[in-house]
C-alpha positions as CSV (number, residue, x, y, z in Angstrom):
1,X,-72.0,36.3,-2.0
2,X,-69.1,37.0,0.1
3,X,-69.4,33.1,1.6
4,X,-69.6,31.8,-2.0
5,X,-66.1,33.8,-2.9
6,X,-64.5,32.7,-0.2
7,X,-65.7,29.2,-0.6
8,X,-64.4,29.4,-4.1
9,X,-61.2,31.2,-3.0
10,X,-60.5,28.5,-0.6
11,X,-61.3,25.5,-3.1
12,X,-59.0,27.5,-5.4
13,X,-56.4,27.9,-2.9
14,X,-56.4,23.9,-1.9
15,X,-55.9,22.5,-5.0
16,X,-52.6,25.4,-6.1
17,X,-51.6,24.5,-2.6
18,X,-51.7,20.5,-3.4
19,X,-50.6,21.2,-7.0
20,X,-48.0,23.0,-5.4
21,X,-46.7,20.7,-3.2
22,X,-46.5,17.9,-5.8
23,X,-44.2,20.0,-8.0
24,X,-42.1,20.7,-4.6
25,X,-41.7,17.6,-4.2
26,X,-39.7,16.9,-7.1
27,X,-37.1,19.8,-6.6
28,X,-34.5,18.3,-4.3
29,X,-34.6,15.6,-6.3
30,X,-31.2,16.2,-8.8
31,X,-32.9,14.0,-12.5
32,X,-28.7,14.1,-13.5
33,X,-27.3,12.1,-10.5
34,X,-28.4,8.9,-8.5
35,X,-30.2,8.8,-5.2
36,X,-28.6,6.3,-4.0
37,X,-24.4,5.1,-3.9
38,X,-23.4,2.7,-6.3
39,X,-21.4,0.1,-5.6
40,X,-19.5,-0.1,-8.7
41,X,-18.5,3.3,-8.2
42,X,-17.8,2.7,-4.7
43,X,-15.6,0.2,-5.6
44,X,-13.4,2.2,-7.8
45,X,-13.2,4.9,-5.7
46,X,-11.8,2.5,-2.7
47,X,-9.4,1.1,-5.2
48,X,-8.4,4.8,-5.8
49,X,-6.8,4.4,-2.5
50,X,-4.6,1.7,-3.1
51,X,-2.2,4.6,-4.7
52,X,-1.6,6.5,-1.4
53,X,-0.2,3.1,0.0
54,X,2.3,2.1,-3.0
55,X,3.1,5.6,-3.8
56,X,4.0,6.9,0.0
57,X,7.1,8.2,0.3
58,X,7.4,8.6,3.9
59,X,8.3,4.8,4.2
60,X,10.4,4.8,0.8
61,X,12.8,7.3,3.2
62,X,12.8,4.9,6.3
63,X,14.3,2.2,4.6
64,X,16.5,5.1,2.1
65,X,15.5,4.3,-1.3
66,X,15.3,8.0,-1.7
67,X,17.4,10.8,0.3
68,X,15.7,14.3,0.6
69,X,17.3,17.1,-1.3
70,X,16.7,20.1,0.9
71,X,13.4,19.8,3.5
72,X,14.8,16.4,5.0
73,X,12.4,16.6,7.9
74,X,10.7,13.1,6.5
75,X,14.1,11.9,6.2
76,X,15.2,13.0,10.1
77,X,12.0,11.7,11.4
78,X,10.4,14.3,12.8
79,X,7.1,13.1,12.5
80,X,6.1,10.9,15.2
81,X,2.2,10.9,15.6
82,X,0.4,10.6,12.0
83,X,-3.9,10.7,11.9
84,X,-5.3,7.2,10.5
85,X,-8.9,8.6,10.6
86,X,-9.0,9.3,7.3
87,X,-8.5,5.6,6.3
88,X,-11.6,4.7,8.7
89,X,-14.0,7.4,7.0
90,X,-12.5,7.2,3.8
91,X,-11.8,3.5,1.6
92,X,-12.7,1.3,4.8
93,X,-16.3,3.3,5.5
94,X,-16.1,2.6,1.3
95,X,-16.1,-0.7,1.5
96,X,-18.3,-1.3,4.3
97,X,-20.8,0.2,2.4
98,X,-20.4,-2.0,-0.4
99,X,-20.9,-4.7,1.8
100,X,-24.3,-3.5,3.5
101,X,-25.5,-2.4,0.9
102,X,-25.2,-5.8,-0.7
103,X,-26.6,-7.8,2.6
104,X,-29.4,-5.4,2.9
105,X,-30.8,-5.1,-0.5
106,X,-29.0,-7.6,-2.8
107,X,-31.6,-7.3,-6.0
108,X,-30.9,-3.1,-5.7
109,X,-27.2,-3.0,-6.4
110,X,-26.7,-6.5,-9.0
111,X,-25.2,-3.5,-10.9
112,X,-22.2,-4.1,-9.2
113,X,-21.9,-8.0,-10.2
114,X,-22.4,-10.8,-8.1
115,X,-23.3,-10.0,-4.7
116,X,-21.5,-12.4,-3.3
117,X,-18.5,-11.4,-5.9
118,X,-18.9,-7.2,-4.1
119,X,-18.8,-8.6,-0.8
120,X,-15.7,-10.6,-1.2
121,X,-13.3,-8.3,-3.1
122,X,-14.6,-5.6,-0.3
123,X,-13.5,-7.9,2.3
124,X,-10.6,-8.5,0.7
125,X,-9.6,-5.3,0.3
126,X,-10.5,-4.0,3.6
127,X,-7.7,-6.8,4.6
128,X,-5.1,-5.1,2.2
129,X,-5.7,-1.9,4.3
130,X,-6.0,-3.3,7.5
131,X,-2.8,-5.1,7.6
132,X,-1.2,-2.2,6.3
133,X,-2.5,0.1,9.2
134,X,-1.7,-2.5,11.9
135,X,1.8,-3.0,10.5
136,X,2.0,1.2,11.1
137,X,0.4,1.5,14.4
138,X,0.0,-1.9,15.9
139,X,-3.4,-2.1,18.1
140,X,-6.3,0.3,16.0
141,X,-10.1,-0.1,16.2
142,X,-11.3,-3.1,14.5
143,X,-13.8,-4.8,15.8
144,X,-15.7,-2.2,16.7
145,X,-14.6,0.6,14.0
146,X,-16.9,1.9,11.2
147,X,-20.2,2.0,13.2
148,X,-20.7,5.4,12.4
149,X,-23.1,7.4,15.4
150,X,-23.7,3.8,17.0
151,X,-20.0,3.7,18.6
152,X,-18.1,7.3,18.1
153,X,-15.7,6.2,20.6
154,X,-14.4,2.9,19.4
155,X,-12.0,0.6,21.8
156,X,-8.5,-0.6,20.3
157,X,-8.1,-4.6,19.4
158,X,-4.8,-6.0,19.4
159,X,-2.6,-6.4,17.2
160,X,-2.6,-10.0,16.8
161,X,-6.2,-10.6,17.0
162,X,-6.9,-8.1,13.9
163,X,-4.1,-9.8,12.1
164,X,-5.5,-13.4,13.2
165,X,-9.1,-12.0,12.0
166,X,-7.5,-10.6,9.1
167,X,-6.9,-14.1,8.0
168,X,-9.5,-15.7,9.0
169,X,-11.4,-13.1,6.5
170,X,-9.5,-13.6,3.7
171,X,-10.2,-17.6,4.1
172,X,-14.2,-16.9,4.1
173,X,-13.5,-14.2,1.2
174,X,-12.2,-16.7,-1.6
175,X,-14.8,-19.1,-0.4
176,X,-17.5,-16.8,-0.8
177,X,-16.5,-16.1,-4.4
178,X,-18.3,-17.6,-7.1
179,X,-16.3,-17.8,-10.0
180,X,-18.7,-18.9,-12.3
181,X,-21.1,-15.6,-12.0
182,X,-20.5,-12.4,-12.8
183,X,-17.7,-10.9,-11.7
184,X,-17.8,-7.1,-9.9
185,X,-18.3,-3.9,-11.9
186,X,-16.0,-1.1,-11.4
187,X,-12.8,-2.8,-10.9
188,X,-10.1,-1.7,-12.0
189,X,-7.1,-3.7,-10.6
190,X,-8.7,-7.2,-12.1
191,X,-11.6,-6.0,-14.3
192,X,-13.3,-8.6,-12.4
193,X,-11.9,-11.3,-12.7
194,X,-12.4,-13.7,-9.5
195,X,-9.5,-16.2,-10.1
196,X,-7.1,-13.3,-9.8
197,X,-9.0,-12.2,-6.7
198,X,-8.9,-15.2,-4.9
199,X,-5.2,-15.1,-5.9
200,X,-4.6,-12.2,-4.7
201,X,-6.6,-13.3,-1.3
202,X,-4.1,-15.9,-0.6
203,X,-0.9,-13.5,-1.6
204,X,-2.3,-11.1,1.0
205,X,-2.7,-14.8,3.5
206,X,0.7,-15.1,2.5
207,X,1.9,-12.0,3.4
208,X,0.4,-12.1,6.7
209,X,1.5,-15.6,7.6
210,X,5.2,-14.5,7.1
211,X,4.8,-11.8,9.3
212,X,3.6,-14.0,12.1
213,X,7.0,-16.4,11.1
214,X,9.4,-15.4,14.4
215,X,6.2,-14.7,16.4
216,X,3.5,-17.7,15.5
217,X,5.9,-20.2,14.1
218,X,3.8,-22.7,13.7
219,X,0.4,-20.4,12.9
220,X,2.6,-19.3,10.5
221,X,3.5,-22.2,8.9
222,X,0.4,-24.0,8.8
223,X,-1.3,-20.6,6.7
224,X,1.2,-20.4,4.2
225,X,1.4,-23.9,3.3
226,X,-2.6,-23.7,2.9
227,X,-2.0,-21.0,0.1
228,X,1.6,-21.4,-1.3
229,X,0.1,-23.6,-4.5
230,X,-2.4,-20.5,-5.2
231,X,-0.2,-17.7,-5.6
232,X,-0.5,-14.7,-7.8
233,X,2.0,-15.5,-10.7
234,X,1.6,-12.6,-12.5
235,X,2.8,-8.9,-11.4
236,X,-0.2,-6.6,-10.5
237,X,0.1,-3.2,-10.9
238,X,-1.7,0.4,-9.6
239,X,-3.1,2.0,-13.6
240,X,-2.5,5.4,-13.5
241,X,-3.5,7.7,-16.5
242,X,-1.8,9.7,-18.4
243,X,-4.5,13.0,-16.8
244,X,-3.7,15.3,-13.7
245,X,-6.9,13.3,-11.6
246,X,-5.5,10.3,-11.9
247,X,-1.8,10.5,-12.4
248,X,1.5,8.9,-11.0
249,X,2.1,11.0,-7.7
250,X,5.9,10.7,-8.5
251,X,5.0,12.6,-11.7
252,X,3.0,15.2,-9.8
253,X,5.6,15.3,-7.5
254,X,8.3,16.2,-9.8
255,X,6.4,18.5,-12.0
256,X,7.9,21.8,-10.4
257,X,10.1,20.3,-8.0
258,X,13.0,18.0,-7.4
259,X,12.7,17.1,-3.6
260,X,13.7,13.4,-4.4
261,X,16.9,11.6,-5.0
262,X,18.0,8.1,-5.6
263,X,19.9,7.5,-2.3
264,X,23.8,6.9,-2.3
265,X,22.8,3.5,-0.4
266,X,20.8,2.2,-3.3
267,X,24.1,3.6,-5.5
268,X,26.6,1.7,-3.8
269,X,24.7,-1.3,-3.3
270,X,24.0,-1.8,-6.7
271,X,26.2,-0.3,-8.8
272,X,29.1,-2.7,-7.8
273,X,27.3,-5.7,-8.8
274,X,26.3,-4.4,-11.8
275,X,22.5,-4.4,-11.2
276,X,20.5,-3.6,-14.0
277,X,17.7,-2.4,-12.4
278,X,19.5,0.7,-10.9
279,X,19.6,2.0,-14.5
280,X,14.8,1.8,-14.1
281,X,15.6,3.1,-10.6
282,X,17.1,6.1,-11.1
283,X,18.1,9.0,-14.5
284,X,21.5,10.2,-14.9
285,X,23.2,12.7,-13.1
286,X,23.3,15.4,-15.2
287,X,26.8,16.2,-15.4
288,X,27.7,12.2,-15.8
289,X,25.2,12.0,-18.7
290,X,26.9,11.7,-21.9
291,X,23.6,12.1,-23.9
292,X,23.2,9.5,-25.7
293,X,19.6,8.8,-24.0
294,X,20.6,5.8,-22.6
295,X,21.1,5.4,-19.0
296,X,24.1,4.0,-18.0
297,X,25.0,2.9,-14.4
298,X,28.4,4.5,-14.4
299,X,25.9,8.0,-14.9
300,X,23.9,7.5,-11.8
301,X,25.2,9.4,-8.8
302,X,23.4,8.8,-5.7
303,X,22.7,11.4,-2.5
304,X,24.1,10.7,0.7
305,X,21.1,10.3,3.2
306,X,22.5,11.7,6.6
307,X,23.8,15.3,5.7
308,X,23.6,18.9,7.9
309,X,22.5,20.4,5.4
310,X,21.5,18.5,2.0
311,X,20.9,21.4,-0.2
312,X,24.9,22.2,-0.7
313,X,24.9,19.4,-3.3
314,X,23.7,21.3,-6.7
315,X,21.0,18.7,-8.6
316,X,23.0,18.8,-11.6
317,X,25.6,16.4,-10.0
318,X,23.0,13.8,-8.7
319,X,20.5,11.2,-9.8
320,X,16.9,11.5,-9.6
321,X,14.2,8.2,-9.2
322,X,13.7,7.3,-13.2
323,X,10.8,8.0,-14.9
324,X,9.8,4.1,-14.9
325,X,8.1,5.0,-11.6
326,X,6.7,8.0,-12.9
327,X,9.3,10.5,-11.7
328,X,12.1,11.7,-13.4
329,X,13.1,15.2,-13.0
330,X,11.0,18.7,-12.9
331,X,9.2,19.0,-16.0
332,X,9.7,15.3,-17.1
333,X,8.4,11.9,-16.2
334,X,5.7,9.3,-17.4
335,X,2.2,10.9,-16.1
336,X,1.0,7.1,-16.5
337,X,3.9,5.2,-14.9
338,X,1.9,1.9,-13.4
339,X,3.0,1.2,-9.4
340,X,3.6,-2.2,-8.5
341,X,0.8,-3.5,-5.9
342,X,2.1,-7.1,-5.6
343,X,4.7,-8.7,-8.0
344,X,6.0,-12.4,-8.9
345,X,8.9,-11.4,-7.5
346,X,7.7,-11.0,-3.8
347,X,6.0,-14.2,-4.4
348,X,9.0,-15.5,-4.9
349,X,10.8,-14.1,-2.3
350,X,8.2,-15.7,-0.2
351,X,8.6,-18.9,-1.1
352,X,11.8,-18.7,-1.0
353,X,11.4,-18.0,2.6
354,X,9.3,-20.3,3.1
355,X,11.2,-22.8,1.9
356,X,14.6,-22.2,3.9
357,X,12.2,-22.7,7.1
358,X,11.4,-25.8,6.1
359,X,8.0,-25.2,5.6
360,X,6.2,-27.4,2.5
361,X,6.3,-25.6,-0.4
362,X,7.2,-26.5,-4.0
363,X,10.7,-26.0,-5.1
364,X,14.0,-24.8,-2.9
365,X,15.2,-21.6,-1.5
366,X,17.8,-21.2,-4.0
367,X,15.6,-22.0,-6.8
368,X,13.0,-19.0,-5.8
369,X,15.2,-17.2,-4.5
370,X,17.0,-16.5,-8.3
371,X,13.5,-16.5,-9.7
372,X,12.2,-13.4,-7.5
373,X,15.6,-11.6,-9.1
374,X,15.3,-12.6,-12.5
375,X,11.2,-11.6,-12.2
376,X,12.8,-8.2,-10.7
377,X,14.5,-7.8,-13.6
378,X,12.3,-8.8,-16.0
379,X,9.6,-6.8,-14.0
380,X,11.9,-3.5,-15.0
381,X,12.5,-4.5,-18.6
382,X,16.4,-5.1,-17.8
383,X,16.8,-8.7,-18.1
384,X,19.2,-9.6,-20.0
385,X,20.8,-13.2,-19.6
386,X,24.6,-12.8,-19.5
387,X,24.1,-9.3,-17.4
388,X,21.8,-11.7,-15.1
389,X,24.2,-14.9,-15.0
390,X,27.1,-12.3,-13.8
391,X,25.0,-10.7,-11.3
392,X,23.7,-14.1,-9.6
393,X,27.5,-15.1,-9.6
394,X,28.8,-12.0,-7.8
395,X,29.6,-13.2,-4.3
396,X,27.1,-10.4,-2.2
397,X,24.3,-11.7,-4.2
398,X,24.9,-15.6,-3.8
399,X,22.7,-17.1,-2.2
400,X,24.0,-18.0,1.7
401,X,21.9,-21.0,3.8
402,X,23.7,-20.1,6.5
403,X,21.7,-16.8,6.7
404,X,19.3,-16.9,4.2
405,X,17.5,-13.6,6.3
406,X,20.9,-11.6,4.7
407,X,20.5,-12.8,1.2
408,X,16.7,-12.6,0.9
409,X,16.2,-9.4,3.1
410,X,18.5,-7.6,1.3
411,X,17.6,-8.6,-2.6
412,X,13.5,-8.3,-1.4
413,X,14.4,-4.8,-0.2
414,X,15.8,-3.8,-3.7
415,X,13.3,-5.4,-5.5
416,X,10.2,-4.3,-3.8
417,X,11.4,-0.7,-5.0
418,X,9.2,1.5,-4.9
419,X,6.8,0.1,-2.1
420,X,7.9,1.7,0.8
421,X,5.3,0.4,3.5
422,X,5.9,-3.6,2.4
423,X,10.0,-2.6,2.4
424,X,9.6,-0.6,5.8
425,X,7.6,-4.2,7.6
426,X,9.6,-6.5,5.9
427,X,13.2,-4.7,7.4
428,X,11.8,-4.2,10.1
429,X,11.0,-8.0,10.2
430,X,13.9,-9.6,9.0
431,X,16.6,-7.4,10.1
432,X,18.4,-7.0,6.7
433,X,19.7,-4.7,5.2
434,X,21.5,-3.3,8.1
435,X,20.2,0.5,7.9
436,X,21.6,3.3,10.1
437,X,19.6,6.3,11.3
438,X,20.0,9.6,10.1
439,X,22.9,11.3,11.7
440,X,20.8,14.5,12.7
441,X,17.3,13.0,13.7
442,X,14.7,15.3,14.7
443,X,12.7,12.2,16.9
444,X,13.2,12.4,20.5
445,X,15.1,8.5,19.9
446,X,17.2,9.0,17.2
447,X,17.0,6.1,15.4
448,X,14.7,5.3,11.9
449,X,10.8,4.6,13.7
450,X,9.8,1.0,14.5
451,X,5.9,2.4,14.0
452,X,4.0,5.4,14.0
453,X,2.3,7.1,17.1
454,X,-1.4,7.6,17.1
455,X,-2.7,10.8,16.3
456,X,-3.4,13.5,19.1
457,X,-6.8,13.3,18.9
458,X,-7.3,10.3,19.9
459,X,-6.1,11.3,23.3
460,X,-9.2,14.2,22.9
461,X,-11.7,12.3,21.7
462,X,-11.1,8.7,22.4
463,X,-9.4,8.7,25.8
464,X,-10.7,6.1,27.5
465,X,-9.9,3.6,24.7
466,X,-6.7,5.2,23.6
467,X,-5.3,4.8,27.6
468,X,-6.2,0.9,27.3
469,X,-4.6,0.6,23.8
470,X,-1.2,1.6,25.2
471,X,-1.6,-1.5,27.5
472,X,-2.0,-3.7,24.3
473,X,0.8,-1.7,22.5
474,X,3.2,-3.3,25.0
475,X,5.3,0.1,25.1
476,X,5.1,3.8,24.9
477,X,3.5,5.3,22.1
478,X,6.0,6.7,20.0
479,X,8.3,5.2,17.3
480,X,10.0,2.8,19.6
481,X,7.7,0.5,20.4
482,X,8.3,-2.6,17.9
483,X,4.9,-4.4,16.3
484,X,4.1,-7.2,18.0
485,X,5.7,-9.6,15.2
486,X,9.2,-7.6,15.5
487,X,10.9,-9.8,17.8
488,X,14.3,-8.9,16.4
């Protein structure tokens, strides 16, 4: 009797314990979320990033479109070495995803559109960020970044071979897009549509190629002429909305604080020539404000950049940046202000460029080069023909052959207001306009950085690789070292 219970009991005790393991099973497994990443949602979230380049404000004080109101640190430079490993785990480890995913298992993730379509406009954004990166730091891990436990300790490419790879990845890109398939899910810079991406592709081309103008004449040349009849022609912006987890940062920024001013450079460089735009750029000061809700240049007051001490100037007798970039004050501001990405009036500028080189494009330098303007203008809801027709006429702003880097250098860098990184290479670049440091600099040079040092811990971590980037860098790692297309 005791054998037959204890057969029973074990019997008994198998099948609760196989019961019970099949209900297990099922626990860690979360019915209200997916098991696996999306690539849609992937997507988005990489595009997410796209605001913490056109809404830094780090660069927007290198090249003084702002001047810092009390804690001028940013403004003196102090920061030398800033981390890039959170674009490598963050957006680019995004959008690597979306692409292995997508060669490993195309029939699992169609939910994303086209696979061909997901691995294009990943590639093509991992470009955007790329060249942004390089532009800050000069030689980074490329080729063999983003390996995850494979390769912890990563060696630096050049500069120039990224940016060369960088193109020749945005050529593959746009042929690799099918147009007529779906496009991708999750987009929310073209809603998918390819056209614009492959436009976009050869902006970005273009972009690079006139970065590589004083450096790689002739690379140069040939790339942009490739692209220069497939332009974007339409301005592309960042959509924020109007809720606190995806909102302007310049209206975050501004909620409680006023850290921000228009700078007196942008003041006096505009105001004179009656620029428009200055009015989108920046509110009144309030003690110039007459109230009638409309802002008039004469009320705009900018802050000197180079002070001691900033903070003696009370806020009620300076401009702020204008709500049309999301800012506008504590307490006020447009939580869903879009930021421009790319615009037809960089394009413009471009060719314009492009054009007083000599390169083949259609149309002159003079011709583009009041088109970018008016598109500026149009771009901030300011154009207004007469107003226009007298600013083109005033003699700073006509166009000059003889040194077409002045007159484009200095209109591109008001117009590409607010994108600070794209205004920071392209001075840097061209020269123009003629900046000067900040008279108390914290940075052991004194004079506004050329590019950013690599963080500390790559010296920790990634010795080996770091010691035979500096040989690539061509220079010391700090902010003096130029990029290797500066050769002003």
């Amino acid at each position: 009797m005791k054998n037959r219970i204890k057969q029973v009991c074990l019997v008994l005790f198998g099948f609760i314990f196989a019961a019970g393991c099949n209900e297990f099973g099922t626990l860690n497994i979360d019915p209200n979320n997916v098991s696996s990443a999306q690539t849609n949602l992937l997507l988005t979230n990489s595009q997410k990033s796209i605001s913490s380049v056109v809404g830094a404000v780090t660069p927007g004080l290198y090249v003084q479109y702002f001047a810092e109101t009390q804690y001028d640190e940013d403004s003196r430079y102090q920061a030398v070495k800033f981390d890039f490993n959170g674009w490598y785990s963050g957006v680019l480890k995004d959008l690597n995803e979306i692409i292995r995913l997508n060669e490993l298992d195309p029939e699992a993730f169609i939910g994303g559109g086209n696979t061909d379509n997901q691995i294009a406009v990943a590639r093509i954004m991992k470009v955007y960020f790329m060249q942004m990166m390089v532009d800050r730091w000069g030689p980074l891990p490329y080729s063999e970044a983003l390996k995850g436990n494979e390769n912890y300790k990563p060696k630096y490419d050049s500069a120039d071979a990224i940016y060369a790879d960088l193109i020749n990845e945005l050529k593959s890109a746009t042929t690799q897009i099918k147009v007529g398939s779906t496009g991708v899910n999750g987009d929310i810079i073209f809603d998918g549509d390819m056209t614009q991406w492959i436009k976009f592709a050869n902006t970005l081309r273009a972009r690079l190629a006139l970065r590589l103008a004083d450096k790689s004449s002739s690379l140069a040349k040939s790339e942009f002429e490739s692209v220069a009849g497939s332009l974007l022609d339409t301005d592309v912006f960042y959509p924020y909305l109007a809720e606190t987890a995806n909102q302007n940062p310049w209206y975050g920024a501004f909620q409680t604080r006023a850290d921000y001013a228009i700078s007196e450079l942008m003041d006096e460089f505009m105001t004179p020539k009656g620029d428009m735009r200055l009015t989108k750029y920046a509110n009144p000061a309030p003690l110039q404000d007459n109230g009638d809700g409309i802002t008039q240049i004469e009320e705009i007051v900018g802050h000197p950049y180079s002070m001691a001490n900033p903070g003696d100037i009370p806020n009620a007798e300076i401009s702020f940046p204008g709500a049309a970039i999301g800012a506008g004050g504590p307490g006020v501001g447009q939580q869903d202000a879009p930021l421009p990405i790319v615009t037809k009036s960089e394009v413009h500028f471009m060719l314009a460029e492009a054009a007083a080189r000599g390169w083949n494009v259609t149309g002159d330098a003079p011709t583009h080069y009041g088109l970018a303007i008016k598109a500026s203008w149009e771009q901030w809801g300011v154009y207004d023909e007469a107003a226009y027709t007298s600013y083109m006429a005033h003699a700073d702003v006509v166009y000059d052959a003889t040194n077409y880097k002045k007159s484009i250098g200095e209109q591109k860098w008001v117009a590409l207001f607010p994108l600070g990184y794209e205004a920071w290479a392209e001075w840097r670049r061209i020269g123009y306009p003629q900046l000067e440091a900040h008279e108390y600099a914290l940075n052991p040079s004194g004079q506004i950085p050329l590019r950013h040092a690599y963080p500390a811990s790559e010296l920790s971590l990634n010795a080996d690789s770091y010691n035979a980037a500096l040989g690539l860098l061509g220079g010391p790692d700090d902010e003096t070292t130029r990029i290797f297309w500066d050769v002003d």
